[in-house]
C-alpha positions in Angstrom: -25.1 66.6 33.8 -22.6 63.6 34.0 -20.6 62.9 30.6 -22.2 59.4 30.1 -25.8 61.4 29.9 -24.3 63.9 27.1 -23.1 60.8 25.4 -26.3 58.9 25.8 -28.3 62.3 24.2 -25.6 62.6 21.6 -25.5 59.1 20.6 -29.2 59.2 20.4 -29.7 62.3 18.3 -26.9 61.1 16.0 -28.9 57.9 15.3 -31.6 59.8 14.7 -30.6 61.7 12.3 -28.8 58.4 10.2 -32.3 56.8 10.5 -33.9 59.7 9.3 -31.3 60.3 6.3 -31.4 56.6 5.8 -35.4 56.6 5.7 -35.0 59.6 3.1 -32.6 57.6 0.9 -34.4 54.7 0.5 -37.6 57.4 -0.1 -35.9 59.1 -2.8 -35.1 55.4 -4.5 -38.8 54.7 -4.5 -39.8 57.8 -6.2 -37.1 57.3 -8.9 -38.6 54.2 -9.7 -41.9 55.0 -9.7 -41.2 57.8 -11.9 -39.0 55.3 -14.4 -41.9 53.1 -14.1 -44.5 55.1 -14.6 -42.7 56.6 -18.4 -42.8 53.2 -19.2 -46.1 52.8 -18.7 -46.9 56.5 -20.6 -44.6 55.3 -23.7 -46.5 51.9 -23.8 -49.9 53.6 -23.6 -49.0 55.7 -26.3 -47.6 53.1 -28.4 -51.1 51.4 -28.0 -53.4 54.6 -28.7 -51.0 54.7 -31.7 -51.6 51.2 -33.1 -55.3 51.7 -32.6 -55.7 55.5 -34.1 -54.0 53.3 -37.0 -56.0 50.4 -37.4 -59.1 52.4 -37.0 -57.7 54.3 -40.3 -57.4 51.0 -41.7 -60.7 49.9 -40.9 -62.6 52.7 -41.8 -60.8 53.0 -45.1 -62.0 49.4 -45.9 -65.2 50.1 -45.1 -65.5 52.8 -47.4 -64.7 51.0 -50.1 -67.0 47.9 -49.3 -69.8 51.1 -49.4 -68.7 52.1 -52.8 -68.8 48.7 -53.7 -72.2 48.4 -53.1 -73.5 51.7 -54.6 
């Protein structure tokens, strides 16, 4: 083989491999936000099923005594 054909393959395979690190980068980004995303989401749905077991309390402690009322 002539030297500009071992260049040509070595040039090649080295651009392959930034392309592939590169492409694995940019996956690994992605992930981490989807992940820091996705706590926000869990805190926020928490938050909510909070709020709700708490007004239910609320509610069902008015109720009661609208019931007593009535007795």
């Amino acid at each position: 083989m002539d030297p500009n054909t071992i260049a040509t393959i070595a040039l090649a395979g080295v651009s392959g491999a930034v392309a592939v690190a590169v492409w694995a980068l940019r996956l690994e980004g992605r992930m981490n936000t989807h992940e820091k995303t996705d706590d926000v989401i869990h805190t926020h749905v928490k938050e909510s099923l909070d709020e709700l077991k708490e007004t239910t309390k609320s509610m069902d402690g008015k109720i009661d005594k609208i019931l007593q009322r009535g007795r």
